[in-house]
LORO-745889 format. One line per field, with one value per residue: residue in one letter; x, y, z of N, C-alpha, C in turn. Coordinates in nm, 3 decimals. Example, Ala and Ser with C-alpha at 12.3 -4.5 7.8 and 13.67 -1.06 7.14 Angstrom:
LORO-745889
rest <- [A | S];
npx <- [1.319 | 1.285];
npy <- [-0.569 | -0.225];
npz <- [0.780 | 0.708];
capx <- [1.230 | 1.367];
capy <- [-0.450 | -0.106];
capz <- [0.780 | 0.714];
cpx <- [1.320 | 1.290];
cpy <- [-0.330 | 0.003];
cpz <- [0.780 | 0.787];
END
This chain:
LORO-745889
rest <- [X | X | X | X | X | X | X | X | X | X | X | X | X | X | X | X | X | X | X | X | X | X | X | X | X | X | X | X | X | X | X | X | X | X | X | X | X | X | X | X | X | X | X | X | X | X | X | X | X | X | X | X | X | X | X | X | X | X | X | X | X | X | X | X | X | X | X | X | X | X | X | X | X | X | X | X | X | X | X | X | X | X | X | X | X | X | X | X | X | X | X | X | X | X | X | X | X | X | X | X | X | X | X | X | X | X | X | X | X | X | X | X | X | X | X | X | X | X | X | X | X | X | X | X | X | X | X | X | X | X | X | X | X | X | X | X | X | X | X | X | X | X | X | X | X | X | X | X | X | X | X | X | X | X | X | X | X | X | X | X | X | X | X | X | X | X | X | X | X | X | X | X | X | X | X | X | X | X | X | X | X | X | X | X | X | X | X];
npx <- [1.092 | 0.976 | 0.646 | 0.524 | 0.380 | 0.216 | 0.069 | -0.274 | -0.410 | -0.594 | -0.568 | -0.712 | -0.708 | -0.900 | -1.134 | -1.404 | -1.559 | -1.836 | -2.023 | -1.921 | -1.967 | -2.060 | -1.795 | -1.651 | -1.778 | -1.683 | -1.431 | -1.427 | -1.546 | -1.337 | -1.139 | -0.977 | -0.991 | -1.130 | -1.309 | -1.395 | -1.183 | -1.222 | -1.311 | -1.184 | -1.135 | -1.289 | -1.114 | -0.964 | -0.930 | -0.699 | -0.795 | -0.847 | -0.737 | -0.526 | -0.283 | -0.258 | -0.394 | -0.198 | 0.114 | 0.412 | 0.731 | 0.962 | 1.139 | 1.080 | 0.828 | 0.715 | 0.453 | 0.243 | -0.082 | -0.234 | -0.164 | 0.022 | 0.198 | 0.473 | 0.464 | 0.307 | 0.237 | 0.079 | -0.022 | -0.250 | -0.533 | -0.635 | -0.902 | -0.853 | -0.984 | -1.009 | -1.204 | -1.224 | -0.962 | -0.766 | -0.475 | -0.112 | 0.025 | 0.240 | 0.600 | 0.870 | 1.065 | 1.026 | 1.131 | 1.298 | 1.087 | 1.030 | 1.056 | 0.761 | 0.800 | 1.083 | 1.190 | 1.369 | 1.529 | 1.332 | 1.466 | 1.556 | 1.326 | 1.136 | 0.888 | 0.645 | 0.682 | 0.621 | 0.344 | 0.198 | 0.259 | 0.072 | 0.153 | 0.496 | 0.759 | 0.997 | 1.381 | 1.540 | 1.409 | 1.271 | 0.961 | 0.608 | 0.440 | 0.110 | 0.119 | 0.027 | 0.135 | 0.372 | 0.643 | 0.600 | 0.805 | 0.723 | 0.706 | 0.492 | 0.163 | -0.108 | -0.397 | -0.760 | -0.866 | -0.750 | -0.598 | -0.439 | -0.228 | -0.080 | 0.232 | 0.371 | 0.656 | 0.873 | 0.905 | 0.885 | 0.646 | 0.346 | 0.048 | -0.174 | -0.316 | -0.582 | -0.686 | -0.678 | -0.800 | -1.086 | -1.078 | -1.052 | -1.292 | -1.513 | -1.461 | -1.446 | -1.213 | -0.871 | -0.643 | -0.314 | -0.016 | 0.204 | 0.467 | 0.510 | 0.669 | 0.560 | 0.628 | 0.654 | 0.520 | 0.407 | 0.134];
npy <- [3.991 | 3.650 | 3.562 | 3.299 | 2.978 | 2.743 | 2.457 | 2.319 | 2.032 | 1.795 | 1.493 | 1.364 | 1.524 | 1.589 | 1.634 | 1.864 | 2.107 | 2.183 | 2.270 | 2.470 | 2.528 | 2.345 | 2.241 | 2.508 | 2.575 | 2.413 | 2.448 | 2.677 | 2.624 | 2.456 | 2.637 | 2.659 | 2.861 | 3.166 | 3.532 | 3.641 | 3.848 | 4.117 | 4.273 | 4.085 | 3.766 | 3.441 | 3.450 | 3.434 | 3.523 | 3.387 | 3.141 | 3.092 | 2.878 | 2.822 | 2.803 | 2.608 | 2.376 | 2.398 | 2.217 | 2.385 | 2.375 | 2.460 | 2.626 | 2.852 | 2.992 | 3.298 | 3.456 | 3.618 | 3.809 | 3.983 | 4.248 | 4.525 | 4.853 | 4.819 | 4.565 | 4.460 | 4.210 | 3.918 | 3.648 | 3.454 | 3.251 | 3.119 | 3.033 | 2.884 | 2.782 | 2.636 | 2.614 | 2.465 | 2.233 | 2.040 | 2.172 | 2.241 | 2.366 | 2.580 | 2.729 | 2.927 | 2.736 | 2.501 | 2.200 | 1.928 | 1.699 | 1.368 | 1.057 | 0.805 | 0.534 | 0.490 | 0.676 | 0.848 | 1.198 | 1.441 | 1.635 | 1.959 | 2.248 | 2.541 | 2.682 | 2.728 | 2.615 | 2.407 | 2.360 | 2.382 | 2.094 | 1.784 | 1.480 | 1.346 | 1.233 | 0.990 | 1.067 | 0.820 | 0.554 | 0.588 | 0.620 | 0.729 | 0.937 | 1.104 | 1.461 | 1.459 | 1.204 | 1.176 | 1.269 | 1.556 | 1.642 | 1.798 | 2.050 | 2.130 | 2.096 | 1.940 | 1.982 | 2.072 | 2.242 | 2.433 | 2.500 | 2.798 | 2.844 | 3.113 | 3.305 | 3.101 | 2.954 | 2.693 | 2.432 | 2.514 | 2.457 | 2.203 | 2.059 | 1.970 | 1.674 | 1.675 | 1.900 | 1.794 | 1.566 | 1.669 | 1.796 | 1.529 | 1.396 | 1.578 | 1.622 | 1.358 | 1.224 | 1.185 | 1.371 | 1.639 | 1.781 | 2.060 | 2.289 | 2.618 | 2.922 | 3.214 | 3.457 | 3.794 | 3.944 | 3.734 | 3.743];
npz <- [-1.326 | -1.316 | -1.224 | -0.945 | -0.899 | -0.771 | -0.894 | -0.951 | -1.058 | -1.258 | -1.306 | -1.524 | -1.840 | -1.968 | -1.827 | -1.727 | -1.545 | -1.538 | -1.350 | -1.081 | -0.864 | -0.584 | -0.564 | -0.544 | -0.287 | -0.104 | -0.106 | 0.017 | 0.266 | 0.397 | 0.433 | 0.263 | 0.052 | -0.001 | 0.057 | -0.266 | -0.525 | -0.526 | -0.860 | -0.988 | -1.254 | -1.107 | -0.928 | -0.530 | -0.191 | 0.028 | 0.197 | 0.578 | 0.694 | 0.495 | 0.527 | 0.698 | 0.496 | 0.282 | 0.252 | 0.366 | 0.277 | 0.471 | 0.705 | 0.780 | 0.645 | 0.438 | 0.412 | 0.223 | 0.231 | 0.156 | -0.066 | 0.008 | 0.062 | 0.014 | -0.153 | -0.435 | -0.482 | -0.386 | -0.207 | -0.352 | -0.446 | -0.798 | -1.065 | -1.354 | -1.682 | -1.965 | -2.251 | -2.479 | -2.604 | -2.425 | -2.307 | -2.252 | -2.017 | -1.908 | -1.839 | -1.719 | -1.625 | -1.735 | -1.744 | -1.963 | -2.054 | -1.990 | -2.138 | -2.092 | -2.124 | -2.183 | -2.007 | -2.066 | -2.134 | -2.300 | -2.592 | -2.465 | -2.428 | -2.507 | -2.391 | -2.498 | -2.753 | -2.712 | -2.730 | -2.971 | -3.044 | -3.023 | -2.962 | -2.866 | -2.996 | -2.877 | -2.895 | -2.839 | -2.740 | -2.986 | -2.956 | -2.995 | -2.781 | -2.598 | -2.525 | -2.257 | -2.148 | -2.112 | -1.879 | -1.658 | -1.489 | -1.275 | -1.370 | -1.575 | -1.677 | -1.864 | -1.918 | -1.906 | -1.644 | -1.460 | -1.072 | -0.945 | -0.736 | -0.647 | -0.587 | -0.502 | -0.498 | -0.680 | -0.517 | -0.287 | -0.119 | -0.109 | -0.195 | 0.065 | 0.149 | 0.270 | 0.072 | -0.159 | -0.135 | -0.163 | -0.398 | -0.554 | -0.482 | -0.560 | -0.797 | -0.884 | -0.940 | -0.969 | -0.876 | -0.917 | -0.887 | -1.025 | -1.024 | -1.193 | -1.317 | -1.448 | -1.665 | -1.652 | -1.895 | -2.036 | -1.878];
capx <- [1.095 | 0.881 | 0.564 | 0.567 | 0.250 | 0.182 | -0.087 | -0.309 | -0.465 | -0.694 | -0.552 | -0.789 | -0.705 | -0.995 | -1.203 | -1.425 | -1.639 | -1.958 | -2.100 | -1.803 | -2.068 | -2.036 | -1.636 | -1.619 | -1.795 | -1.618 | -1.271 | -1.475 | -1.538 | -1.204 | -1.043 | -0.867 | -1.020 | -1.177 | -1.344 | -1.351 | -1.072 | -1.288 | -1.200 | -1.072 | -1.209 | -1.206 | -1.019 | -0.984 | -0.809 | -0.630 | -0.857 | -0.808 | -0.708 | -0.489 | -0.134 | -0.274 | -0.396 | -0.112 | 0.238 | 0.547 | 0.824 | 1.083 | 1.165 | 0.926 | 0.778 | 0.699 | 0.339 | 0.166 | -0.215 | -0.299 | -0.073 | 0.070 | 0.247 | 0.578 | 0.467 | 0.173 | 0.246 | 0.039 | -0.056 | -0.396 | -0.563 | -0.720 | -0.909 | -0.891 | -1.079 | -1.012 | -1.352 | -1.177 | -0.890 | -0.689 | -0.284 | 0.025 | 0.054 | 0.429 | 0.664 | 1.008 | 1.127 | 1.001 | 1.248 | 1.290 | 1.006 | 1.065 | 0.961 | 0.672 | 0.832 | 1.207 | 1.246 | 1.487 | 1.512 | 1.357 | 1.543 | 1.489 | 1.225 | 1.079 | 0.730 | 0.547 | 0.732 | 0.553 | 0.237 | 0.173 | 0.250 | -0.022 | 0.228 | 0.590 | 0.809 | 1.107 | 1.535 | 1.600 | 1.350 | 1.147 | 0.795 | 0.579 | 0.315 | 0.039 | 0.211 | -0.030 | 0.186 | 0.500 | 0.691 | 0.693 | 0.887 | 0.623 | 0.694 | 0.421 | 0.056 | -0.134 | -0.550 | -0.810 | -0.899 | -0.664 | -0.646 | -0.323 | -0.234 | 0.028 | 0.331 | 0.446 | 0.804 | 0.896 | 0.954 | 0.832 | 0.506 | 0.280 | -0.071 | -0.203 | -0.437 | -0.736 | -0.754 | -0.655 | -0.923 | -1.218 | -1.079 | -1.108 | -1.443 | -1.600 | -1.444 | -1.431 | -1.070 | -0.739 | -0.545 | -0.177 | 0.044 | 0.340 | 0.557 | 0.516 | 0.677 | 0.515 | 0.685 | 0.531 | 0.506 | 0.273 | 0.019];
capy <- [3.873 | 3.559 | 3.484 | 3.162 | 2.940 | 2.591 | 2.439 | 2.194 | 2.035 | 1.688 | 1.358 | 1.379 | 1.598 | 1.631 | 1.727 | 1.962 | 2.137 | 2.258 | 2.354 | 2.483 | 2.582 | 2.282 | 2.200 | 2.610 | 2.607 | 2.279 | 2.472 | 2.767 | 2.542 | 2.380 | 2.748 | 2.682 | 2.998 | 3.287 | 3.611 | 3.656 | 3.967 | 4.239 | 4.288 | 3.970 | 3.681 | 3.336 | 3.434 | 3.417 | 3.547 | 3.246 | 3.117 | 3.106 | 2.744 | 2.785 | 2.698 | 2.396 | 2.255 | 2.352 | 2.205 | 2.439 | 2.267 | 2.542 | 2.633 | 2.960 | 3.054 | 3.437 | 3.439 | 3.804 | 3.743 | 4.104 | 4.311 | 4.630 | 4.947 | 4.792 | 4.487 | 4.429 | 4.035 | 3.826 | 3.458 | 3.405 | 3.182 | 3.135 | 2.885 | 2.864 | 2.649 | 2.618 | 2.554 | 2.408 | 2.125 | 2.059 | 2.246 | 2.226 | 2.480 | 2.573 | 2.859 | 2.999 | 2.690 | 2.387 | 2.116 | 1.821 | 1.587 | 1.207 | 0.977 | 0.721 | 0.434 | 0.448 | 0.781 | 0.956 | 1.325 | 1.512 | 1.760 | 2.125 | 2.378 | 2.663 | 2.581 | 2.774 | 2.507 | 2.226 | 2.403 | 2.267 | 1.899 | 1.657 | 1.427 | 1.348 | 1.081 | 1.010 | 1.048 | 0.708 | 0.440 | 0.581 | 0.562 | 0.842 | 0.938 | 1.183 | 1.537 | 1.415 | 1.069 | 1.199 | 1.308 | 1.685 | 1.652 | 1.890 | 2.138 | 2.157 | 2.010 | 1.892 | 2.016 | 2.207 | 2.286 | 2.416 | 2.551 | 2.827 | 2.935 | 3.202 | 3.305 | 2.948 | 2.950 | 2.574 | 2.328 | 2.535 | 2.390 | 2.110 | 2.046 | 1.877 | 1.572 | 1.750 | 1.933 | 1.697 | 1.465 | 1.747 | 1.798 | 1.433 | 1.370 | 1.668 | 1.578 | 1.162 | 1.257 | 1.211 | 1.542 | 1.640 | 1.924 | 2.120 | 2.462 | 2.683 | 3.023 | 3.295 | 3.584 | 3.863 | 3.947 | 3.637 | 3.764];
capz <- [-1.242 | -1.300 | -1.095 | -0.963 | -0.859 | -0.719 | -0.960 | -0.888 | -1.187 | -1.254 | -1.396 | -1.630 | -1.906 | -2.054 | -1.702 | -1.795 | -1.459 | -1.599 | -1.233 | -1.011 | -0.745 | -0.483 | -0.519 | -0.468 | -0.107 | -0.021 | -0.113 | 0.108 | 0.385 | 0.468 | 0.463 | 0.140 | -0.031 | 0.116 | -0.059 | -0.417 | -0.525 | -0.650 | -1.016 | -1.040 | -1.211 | -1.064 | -0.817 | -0.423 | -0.155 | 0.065 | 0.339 | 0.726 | 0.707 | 0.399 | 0.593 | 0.750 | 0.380 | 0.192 | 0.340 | 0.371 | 0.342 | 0.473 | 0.840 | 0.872 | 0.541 | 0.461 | 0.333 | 0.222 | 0.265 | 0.094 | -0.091 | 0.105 | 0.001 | 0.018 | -0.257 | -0.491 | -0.499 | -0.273 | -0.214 | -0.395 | -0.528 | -0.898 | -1.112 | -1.482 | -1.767 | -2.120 | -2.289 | -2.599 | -2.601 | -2.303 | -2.325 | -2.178 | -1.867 | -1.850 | -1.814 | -1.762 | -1.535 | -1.768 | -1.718 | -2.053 | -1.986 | -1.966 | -2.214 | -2.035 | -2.170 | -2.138 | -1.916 | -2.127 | -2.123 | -2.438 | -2.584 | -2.449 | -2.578 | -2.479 | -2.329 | -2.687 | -2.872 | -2.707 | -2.796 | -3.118 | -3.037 | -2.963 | -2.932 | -2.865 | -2.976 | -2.787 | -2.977 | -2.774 | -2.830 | -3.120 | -2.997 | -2.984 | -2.679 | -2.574 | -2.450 | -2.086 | -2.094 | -2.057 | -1.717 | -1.659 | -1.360 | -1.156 | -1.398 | -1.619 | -1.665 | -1.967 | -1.864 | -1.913 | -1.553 | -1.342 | -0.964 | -0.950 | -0.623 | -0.641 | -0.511 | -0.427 | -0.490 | -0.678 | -0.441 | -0.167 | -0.059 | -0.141 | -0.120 | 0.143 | 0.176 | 0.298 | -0.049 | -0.269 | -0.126 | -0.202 | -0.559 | -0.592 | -0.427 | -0.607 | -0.952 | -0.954 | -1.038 | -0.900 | -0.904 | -0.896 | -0.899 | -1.058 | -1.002 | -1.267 | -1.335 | -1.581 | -1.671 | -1.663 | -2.007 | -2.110 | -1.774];
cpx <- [0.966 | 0.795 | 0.545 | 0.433 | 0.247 | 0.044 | -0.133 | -0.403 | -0.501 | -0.605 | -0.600 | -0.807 | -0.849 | -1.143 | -1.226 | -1.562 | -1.728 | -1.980 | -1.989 | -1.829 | -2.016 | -1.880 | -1.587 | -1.684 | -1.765 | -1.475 | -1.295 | -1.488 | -1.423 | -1.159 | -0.947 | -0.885 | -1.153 | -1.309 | -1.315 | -1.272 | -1.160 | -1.211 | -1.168 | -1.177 | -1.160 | -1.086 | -1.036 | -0.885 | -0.782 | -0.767 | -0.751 | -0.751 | -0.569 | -0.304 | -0.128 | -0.330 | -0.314 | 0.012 | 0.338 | 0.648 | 0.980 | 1.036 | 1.040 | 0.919 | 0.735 | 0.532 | 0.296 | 0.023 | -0.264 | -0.197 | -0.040 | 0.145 | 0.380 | 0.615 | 0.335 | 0.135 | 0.181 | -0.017 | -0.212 | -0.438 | -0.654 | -0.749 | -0.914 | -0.951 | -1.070 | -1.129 | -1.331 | -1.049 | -0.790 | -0.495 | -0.252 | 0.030 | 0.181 | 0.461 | 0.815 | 1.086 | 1.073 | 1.145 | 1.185 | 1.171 | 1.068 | 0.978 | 0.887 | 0.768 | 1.011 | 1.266 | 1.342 | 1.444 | 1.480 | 1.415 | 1.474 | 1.467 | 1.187 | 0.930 | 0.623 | 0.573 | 0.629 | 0.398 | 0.166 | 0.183 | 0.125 | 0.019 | 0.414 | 0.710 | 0.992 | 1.263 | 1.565 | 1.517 | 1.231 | 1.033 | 0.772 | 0.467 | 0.250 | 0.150 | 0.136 | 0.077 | 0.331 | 0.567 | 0.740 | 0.801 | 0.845 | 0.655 | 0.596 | 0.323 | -0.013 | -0.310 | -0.625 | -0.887 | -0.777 | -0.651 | -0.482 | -0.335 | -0.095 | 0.117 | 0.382 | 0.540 | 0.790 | 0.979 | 0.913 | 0.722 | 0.470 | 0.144 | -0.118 | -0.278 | -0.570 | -0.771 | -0.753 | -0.794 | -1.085 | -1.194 | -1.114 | -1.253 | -1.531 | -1.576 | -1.459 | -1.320 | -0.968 | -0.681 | -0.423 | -0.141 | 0.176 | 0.381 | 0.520 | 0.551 | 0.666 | 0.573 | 0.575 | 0.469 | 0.406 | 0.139 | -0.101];
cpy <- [3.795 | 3.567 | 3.360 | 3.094 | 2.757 | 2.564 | 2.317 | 2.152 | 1.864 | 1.593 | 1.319 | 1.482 | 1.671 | 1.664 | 1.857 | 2.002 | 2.203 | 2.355 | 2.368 | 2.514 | 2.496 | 2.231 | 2.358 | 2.633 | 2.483 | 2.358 | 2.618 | 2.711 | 2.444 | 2.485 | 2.764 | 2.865 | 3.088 | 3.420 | 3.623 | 3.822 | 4.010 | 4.268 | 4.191 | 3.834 | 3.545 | 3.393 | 3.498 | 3.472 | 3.432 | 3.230 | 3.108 | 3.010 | 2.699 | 2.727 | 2.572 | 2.327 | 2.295 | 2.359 | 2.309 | 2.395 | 2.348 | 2.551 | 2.759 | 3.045 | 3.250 | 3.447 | 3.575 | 3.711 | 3.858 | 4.168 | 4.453 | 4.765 | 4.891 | 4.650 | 4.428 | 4.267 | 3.995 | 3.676 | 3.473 | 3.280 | 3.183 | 3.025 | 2.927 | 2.784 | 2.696 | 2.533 | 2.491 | 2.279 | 2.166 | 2.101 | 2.229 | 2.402 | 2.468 | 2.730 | 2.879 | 2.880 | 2.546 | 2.309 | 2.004 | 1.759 | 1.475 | 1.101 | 0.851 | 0.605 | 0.365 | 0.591 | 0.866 | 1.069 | 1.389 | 1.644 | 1.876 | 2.190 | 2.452 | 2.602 | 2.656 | 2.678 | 2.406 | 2.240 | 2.333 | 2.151 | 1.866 | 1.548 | 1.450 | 1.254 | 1.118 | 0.975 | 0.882 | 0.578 | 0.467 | 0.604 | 0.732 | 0.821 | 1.104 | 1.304 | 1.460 | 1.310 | 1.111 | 1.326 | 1.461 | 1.699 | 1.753 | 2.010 | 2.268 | 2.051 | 2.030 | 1.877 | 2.080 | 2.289 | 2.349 | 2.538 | 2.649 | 2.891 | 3.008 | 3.258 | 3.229 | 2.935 | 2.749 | 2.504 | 2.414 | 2.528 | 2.283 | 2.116 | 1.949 | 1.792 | 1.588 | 1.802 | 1.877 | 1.612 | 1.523 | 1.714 | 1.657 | 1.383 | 1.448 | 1.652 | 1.416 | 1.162 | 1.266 | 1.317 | 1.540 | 1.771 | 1.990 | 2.286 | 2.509 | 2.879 | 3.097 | 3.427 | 3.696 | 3.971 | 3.877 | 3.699 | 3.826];
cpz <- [-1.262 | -1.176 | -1.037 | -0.845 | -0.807 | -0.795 | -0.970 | -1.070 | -1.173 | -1.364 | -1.528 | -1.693 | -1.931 | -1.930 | -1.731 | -1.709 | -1.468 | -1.446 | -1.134 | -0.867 | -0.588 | -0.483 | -0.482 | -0.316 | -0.064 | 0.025 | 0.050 | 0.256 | 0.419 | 0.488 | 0.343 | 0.086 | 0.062 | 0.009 | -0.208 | -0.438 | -0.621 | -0.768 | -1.067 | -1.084 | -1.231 | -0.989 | -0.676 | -0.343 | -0.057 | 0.202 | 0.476 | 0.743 | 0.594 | 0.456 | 0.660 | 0.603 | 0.303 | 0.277 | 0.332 | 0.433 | 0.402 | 0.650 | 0.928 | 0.680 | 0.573 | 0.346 | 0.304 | 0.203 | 0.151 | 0.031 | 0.022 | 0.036 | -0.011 | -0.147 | -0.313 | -0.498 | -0.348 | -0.314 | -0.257 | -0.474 | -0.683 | -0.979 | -1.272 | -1.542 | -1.861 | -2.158 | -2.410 | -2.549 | -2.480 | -2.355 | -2.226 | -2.116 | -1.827 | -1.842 | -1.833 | -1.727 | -1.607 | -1.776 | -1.869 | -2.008 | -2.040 | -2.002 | -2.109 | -1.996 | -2.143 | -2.032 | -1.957 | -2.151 | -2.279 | -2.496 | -2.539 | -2.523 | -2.512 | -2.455 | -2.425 | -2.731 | -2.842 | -2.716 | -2.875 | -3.176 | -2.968 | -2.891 | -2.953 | -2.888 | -2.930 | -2.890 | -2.943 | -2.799 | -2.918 | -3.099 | -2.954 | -2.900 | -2.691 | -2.502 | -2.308 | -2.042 | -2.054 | -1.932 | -1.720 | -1.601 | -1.252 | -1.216 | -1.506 | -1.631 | -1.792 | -1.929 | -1.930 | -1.815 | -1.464 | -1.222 | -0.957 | -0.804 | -0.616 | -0.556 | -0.399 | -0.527 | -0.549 | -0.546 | -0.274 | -0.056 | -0.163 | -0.090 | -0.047 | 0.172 | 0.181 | 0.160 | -0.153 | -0.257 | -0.161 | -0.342 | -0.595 | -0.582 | -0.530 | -0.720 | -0.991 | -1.024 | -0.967 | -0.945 | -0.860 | -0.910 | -0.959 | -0.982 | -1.133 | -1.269 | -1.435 | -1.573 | -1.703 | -1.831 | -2.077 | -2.028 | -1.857];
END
């Protein structure tokens, strides 16, 4: 069974956070993120605040905070950074993306395939764009920073205003988000 993450990631591909110091005790001080998970690196366990900044859009969500004897999966958070060229962040659940220009669906691939493109030109009107320019559909992101907070179910939360507005403030960068599910095989 896929893992499946809510990932927050910077407009700007090519965002590249030398000092991670003051946007990590901003994310510390709203409640987003909490202790760091012994063993683990870059990564957090959810802050005290973390259901008031990220939305759940369901009737009564089921959150795990810690794992337990019953299931090793819990909600954490983690940050990555590719120190070389910014890639495509996908998984089991990538949907066609959607050419910029005329919105048409590109054929389906396996999210390795789209690996090795730079670019993509579209079956329908010919032109070819950046993989960043064209429309995942919130299912994959095109970075080399990105914020994963785990075991968020697609379409089952969103992030909320309050953190979006740090990541921006602290980067000079509008930020956005997709679903992504990784099997556990690539982990």
């Amino acid at each position: 069974m896929p893992r499946y993450a809510l990932v927050l990631y910077p407009q700007n591909p090519e965002l590249l956070i030398e000092d991670k110091t003051a946007l990590l005790r901003e994310l510390v001080d709203i409640g987003l993120i909490d202790k760091t998970i012994p063993g683990e690196k870059s990564a957090w366990y959810a802050g005290e605040q973390f259901v008031s900044l990220i939305s759940f859009l369901g009737c009564s969500p089921y959150v795990r905070f810690a794992p337990d004897e019953e299931c090793s999966r819990f909600t954490y958070i983690s940050w990555q950074t590719l120190d070389s060229e910014p890639a495509l962040h996908a998984g089991e659940n990538l949907k066609p993306p959607r050419c910029p220009e005329c919105k048409t669906a590109a054929e389906s691939r396996l999210a390795n395939d789209y690996q090795l493109d730079k670019e993509l030109t579209c079956s329908q009107c010919l032109q070819s764009f950046p993989l960043q320019q064209w429309s995942w559909r919130q299912s994959a992101c095109y970075a080399k920073e990105t914020i994963w907070i785990w075991e968020v179910f697609e379409g089952e939360a969103v992030p909320g205003d309050v953190v979006m507005k740090v990541l921006e403030k602290q980067t000079n960068t509008r930020w956005s988000y997709c679903y992504i599910a990784v099997s556990e095989q690539t982990q």
